[in-house]
N, C-alpha and C positions, 0 to 999 in steps of 0.2 A: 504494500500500500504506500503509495507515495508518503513523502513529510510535508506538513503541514505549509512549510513556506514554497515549497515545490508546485502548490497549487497558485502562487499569486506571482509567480516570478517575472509574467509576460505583463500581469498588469502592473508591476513595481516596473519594472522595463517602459512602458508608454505612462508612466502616472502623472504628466505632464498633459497630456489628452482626455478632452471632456468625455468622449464616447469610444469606448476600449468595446470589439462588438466582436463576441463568440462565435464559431458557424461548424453546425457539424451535421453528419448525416447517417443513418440508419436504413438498415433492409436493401443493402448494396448487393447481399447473397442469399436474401430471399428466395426461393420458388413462387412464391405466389405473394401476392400484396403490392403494395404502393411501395414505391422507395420513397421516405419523408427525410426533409430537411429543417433547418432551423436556425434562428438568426437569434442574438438574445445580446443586449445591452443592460447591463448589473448596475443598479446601483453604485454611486464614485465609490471607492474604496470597500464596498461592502464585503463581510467574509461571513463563510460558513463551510467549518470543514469536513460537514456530512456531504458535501456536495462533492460527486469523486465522478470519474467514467462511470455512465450507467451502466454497462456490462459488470459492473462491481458490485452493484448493488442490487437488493432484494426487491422483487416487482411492488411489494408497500414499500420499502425506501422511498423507491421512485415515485410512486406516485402520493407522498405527502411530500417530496423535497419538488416534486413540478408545481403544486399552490403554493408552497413558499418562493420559485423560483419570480414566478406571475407575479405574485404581492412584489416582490423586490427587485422587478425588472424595470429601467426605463421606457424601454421597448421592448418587444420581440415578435417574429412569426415565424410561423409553420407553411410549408408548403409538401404540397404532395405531389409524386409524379406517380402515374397511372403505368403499370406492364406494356402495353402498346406503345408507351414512349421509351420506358427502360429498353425495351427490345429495339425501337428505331434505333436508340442512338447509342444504343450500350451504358454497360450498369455507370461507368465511371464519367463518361460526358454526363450521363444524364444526372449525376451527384452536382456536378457543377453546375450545371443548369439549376438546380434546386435551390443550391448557395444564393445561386447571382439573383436568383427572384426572391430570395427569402431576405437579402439584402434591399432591394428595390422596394420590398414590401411595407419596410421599417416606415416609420413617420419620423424620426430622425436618424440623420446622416450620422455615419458614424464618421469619428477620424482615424481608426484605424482596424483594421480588422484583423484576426483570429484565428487560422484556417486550421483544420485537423488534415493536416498530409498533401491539399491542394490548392492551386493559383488559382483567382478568377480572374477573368474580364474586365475588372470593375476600375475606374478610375479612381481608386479608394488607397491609401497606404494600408499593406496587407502586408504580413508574416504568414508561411504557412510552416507549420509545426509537426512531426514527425510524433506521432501518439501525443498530438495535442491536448487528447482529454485525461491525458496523466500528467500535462503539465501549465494546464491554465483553465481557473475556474469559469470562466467567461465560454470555455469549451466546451465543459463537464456542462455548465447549464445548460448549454444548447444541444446536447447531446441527450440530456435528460429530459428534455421535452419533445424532442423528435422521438425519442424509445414511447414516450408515456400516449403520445399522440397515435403514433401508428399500433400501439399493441391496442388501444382502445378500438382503433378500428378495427379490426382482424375479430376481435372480441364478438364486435359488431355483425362481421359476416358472418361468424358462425352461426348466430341464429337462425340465417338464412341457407349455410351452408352446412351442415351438423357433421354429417359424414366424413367432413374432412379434418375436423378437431382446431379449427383456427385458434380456439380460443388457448389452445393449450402449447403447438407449434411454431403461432404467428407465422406460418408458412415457410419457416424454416424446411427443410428435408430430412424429417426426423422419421421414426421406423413410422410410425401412427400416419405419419404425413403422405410416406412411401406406399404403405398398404391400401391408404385410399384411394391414390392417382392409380396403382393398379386394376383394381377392381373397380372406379367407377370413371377413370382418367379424367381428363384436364374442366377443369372449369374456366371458359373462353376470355370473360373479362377478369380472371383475377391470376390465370398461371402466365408463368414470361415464356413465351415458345422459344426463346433464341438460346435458352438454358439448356446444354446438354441431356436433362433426365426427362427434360419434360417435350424433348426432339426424340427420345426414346419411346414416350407415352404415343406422341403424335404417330410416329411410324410402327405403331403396334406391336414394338416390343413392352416386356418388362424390365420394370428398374428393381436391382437387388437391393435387398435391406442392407448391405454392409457401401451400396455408394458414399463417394467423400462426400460429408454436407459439408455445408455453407456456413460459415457464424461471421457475424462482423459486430 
């Protein structure tokens, strides 16, 4: 687990600048779902060292540190890209794409931004960060509300979808996730076709239970 000073390092580094702005993304290696992204602007100086990479933390962690994040954000948004566009442009343009709009989305400009591991487009002064959300909290929030955002949704499908266990998978490629694209294969708006297991579904093979999944 990181050290406590290790989460604010990028923001002691710009604390000179009004608007220090987080950007991270989730569901890059999804099988099925949205890829969501997230912009998030922290209150000046604020700290909280429960706030770590989501992948750290426990799905309540996350989701009581996402209303504390909201309460104590200047700004922030969520943006989501839909499978048919992951598949257009590929998992990794389309993470960017997600940034740059979830940046556009803000109601204040930020002066510098945040990145976890990629460059944008933007005419913004940007760091990008190499496991950014183990080394700046402004990451870690944005990272925590694209998790809390998108497992809501999934959550959501599964009502709709029961067979396929969303709510427990998030569309991960997990054995429950594998057994049902077997037996009932793909559901049209929610699996990425350009994903190898689910080009295996399409062409009426089967995918083994021991396939490499995905995590990000």
């Amino acid at each position: 687990m990181p050290s406590k000073n290790n989460m604010y390092q990028f923001e002691h580094k710009y604390e000179n600048l009004a608007y220090i702005c987080g950007l991270d993304e989730v569901g890059r290696g999804c099988w099925a779902g949205p890829l969501v992204a997230a912009a998030c602007i922290l209150t000046k100086n604020y700290h909280n060292d429960n706030i770590l990479d989501s992948k750290k933390l426990s799905e309540n962690r996350r989701n009581i540190l996402f209303n504390e994040i909201v309460k104590n954000a200047l700004d922030y948004s969520i943006v989501f890209i839909d499978p048919k566009t992951v598949d257009e442009f590929n998992p990794k343009k389309s993470s960017i794409m997600a940034m740059e709009q979830a940046v556009r989305n803000l109601k204040i400009k930020p002066d510098v931004l945040l990145i976890d591991a990629e460059k944008l487009n933007i005419n913004i002064k940007q760091e990008s960060i190499i496991k950014g959300d183990d080394k700046s909290i402004s990451i870690a929030a944005a990272s925590i509300l694209a998790k809390v955002a998108r497992d809501k949704y999934m959550i959501e499908q599964n009502s709709i979808y029961p067979n396929y266990k969303f709510d427990k998978n998030k569309g991960y490629g997990t054995a429950d996730h594998i057994e049902a694209l077997n037996k009932y294969g793909i559901i049209e708006r929610m699996h990425r076709k350009s994903y190898k297991p689910i080009k295996k579904i399409l062409n009426g093979e089967k995918i083994k239970s021991n396939t490499n999944l995905f995590t990000d």
